[in-house]
N, C-alpha and C positions, 0 to 999 in steps of 0.2 A: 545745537538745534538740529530736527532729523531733516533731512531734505524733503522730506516727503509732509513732514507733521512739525508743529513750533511748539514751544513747552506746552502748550495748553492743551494739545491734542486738536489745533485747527490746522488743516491745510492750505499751506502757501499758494496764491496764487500765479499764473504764470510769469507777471512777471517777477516773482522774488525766486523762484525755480530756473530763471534765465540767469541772475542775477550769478545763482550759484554756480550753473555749469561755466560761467563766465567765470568765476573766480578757480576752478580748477585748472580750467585751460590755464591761465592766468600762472596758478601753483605753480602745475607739471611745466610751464613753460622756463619759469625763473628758475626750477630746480637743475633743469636741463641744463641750462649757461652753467652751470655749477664745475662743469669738464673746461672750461675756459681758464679760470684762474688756477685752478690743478694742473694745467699743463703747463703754468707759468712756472709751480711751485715746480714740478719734474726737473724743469730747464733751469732754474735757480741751486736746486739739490745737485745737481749733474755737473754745472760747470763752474758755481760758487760755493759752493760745501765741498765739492770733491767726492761725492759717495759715488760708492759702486753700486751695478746695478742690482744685488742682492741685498744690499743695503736699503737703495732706493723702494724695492719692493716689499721688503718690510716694514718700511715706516707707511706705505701707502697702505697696508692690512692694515698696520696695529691704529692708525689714527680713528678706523672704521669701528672701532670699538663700543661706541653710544650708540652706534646702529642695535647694538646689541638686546641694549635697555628700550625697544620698542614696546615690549605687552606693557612694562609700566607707565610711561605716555597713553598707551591706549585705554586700557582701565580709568586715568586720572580723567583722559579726556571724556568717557562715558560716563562716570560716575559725578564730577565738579563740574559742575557749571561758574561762567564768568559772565556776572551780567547777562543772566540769562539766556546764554549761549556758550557750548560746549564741542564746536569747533574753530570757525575764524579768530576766537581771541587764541586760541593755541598756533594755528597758522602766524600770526602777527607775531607770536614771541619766536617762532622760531627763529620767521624773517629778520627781527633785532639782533638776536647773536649769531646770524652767522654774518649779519653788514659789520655787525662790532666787528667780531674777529679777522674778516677778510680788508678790513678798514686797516688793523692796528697790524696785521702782517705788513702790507705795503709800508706802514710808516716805519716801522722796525726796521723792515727788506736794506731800506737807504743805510742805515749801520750796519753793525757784524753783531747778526743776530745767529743763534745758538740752535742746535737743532732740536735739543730740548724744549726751549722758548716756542721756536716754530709750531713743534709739535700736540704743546699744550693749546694752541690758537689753534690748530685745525682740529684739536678733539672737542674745541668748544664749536668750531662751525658745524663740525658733524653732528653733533648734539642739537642743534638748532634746528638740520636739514633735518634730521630723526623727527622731530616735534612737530614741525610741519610737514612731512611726509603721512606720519599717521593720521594728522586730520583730515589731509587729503582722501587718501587710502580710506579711514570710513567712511565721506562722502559719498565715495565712491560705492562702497557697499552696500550705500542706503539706497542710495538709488539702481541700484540693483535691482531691488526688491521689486517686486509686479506689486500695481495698485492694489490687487485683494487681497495680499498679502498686508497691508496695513490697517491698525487699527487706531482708533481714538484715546489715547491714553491720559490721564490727568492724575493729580497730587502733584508732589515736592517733587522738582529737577533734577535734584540730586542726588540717587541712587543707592548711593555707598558703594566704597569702593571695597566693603565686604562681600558684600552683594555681586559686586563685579565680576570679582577672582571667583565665587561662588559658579558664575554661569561661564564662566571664562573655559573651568577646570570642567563642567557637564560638556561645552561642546567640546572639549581635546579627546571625550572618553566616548564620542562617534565614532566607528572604524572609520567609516568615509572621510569624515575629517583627519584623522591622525594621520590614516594611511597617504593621503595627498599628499598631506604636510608636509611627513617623510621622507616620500621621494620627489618631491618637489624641492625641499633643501639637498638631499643628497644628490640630486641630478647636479648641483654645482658643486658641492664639496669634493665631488668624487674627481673633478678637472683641475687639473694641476696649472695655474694661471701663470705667463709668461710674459707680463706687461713691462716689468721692470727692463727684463733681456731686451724683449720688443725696441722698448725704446729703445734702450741703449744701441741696438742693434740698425735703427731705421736712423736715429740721430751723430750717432759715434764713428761707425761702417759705412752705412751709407751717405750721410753728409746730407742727408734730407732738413730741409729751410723748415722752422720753425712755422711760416706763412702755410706752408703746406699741411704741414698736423693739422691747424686751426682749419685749411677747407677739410679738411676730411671730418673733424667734430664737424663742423657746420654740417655738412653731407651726409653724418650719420642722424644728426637731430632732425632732419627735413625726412628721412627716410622713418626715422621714431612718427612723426607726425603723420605721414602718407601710411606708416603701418596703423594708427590708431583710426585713419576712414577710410580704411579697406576693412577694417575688423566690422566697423558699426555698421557700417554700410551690406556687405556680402558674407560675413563668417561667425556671426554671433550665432547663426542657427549649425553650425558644425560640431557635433561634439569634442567636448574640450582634449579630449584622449588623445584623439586622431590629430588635432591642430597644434597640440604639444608636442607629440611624437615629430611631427613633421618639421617643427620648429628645431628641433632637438637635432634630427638627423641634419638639416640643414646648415647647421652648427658646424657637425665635425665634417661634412665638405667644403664648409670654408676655411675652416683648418690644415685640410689635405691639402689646400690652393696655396696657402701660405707654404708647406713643405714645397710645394714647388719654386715659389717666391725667391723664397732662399737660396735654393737650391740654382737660380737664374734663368729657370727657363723659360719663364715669361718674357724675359728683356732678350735673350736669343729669340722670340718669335715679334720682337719690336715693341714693346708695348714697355714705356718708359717706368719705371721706379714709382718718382710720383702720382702718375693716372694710378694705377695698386692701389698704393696705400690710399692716395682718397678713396678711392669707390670702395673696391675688396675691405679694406681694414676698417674702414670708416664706416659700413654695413656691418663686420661683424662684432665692433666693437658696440653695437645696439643689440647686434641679435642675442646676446644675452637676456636681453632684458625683454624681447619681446612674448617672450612664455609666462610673463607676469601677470600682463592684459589679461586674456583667457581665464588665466588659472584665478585672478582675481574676482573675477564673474564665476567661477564655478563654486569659488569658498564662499560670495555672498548670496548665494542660489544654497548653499548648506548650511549656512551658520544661523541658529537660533536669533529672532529676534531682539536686541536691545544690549547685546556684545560687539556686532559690529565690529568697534573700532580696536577694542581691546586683540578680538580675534584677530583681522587683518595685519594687527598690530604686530602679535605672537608669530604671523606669517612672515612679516618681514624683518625678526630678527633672525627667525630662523635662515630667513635667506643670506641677512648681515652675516652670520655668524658663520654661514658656506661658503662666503667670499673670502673671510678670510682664512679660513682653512684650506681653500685653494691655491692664496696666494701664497702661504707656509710650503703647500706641498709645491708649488713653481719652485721657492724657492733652493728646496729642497733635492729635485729632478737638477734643476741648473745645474746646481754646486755636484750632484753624485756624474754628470755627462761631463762635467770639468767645461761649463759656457761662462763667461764672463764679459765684463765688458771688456775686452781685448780678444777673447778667443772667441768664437763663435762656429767651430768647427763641429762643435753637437748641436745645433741650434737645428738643426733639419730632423734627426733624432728627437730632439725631447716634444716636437711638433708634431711628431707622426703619431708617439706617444700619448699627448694632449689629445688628437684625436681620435684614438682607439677609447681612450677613457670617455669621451665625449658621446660615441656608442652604445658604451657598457648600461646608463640608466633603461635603453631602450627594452631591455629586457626585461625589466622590472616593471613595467608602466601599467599593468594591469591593475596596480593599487590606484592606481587614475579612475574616479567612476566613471560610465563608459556618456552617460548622460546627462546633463543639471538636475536637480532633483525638483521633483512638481509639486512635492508639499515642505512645508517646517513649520519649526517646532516655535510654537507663539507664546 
């Protein structure tokens, strides 16, 4: 159901309009805890499986794999309707398999579970957070939309999903649209991700508590939050170029902070290990994600009416799909600087590196349009 219009082509009144921003908050909020039990699995992987951290950082890519399959979630979710509604029941199923899955890990965890077994449970969670993600995400889009841009639409619910892929494939053949797309997955593909090392390197080296990770998740999710009402509030009217760009460069100076990290010369100027990694690592382990918000609003400011979800959808495998080609190429830089979890003597190296690559999209940004676009296509 659109946020804006109910099958019939009536608009919801305010309060069913509350109802829904309530249930996104609601979404993005339970998605978010989602770093909570992953850092159990990390710490499970590490000192009761025995993997090393090149290990460990592959199986975290390869599990991300259903992220992949988002346009088809999103098409399914525009075209079928359930009960008359064609997002919240897809929210609801995804929330089932990923309680199933993260249910039947813990109970497994108690024996000597296999890391294949593991693996198959977390690529059914991720399939689950995918399903509910996209229906968030076209929420999301819908309401994007400016009120005149809506219209009264009536007939049959449900689409076709011929139909779907039909306007799916019309907006990809936008420059404006592809061209985003583009460099908006490749701004991540192109970063050689270092999480596995990280860990291993904050938990193994440095003997950092477990309690401490978890404040620094908490510390980055309160900062995700305080980024989403600063956006609504003062930067919606910023062009999205400039705010990505910015986000971008912001990036690879918390990166260059981390080469220093390493390197000790924050703890030679007093500032203890733990304070770091909460504040510093726990921001920038968000600022990934904070070039989403923006560029999310600038693809539902382009995207032809009545794709939506499929579109946003097609966005976020693309994004899926640059995560884990980054985390390939981590793993990849690790093993060629010779970092392991015992050696850590390139670890300041493959950092400085990470952030030169974290630079290089800024070059390219100009396939970013420079403004929202003030009409579409109906």
């Amino acid at each position: 159901m659109s946020a804006k219009e109910d099958a019939k082509g009536r608009r919801p009144g305010k309060g069913k309009a509350k109802w829904i921003r309530i249930l996104l908050g609601v979404g993005y909020w339970v998605q978010g805890f989602r770093c909570f039990p992953w850092m159990a699995v990390n710490f499970f992987l590490k000192d009761s499986v025995k993997v090393d951290s090149s290990t460990l950082q592959i199986l975290q890519n390869s599990v991300n794999l259903p992220m992949v399959g988002k346009p088809i979630y999103g098409v399914v979710s525009d075209a079928v309707y359930i009960s008359g509604q064609h997002r919240v029941p897809y929210i609801a199923i995804g929330a089932f398999l990923q309680a199933m899955s993260w249910l039947t890990i813990v109970i497994l965890s108690q024996s000597n579970i296999s890391i294949v077994t593991l693996s198959l449970y977390l690529l059914l969670s991720n399939l689950g957070a995918s399903v509910a993600e996209v229906a968030n995400d076209a929420i999301v889009a819908e309401m994007g939309k400016s009120e005149n841009s809506q219209s009264a639409s009536s007939g049959p619910s449900n689409v076709g999903i011929r139909k779907q892929l039909s306007e799916l494939s019309a907006a990809l053949q936008k420059p404006e649209i592809a061209y985003s797309i583009a460099w908006f997955a490749a701004s991540y593909a192109i970063i050689p991700a270092l999480t596995g090392t990280m860990f291993f390197y904050q938990t193994q080296y440095l003997k950092i508590d477990a309690a401490v990770l978890g404040i620094s998740k908490v510390f980055g999710q309160v900062v995700t939050l305080l980024w989403g009402i600063i956006y609504n509030r003062s930067l919606k009217s910023v062009q999205p170029r400039k705010l990505i760009e910015t986000i971008q460069a912001t990036m690879a100076v918390f990166m260059i902070s981390d080469v220093l990290f390493v390197k000790g010369i924050y703890r030679q100027m007093g500032v203890p290990d733990s304070i770091y990694i909460v504040v510093f690592s726990g921001v920038l382990e968000v600022l990934f994600f904070f070039k989403i918000l923006p560029f999310s609003i600038l693809i539902a400011q382009l995207c032809p009416r009545g794709c939506e979800g499929s579109l946003m959808a097609f966005v976020m495998s693309a994004v899926a799909l640059a995560f884990i080609v980054s985390g390939y190429l981590g793993v990849a830089l690790a093993s060629y600087l010779g970092v392991t979890g015992n050696d850590f003597s390139g670890l300041p190296l493959s950092l400085l590196i990470q952030a030169v690559c974290t630079f290089l999209p800024l070059f390219s940004s100009s396939w970013i349009p420079d403004q929202k676009s003030k009409t579409r296509t109906e």
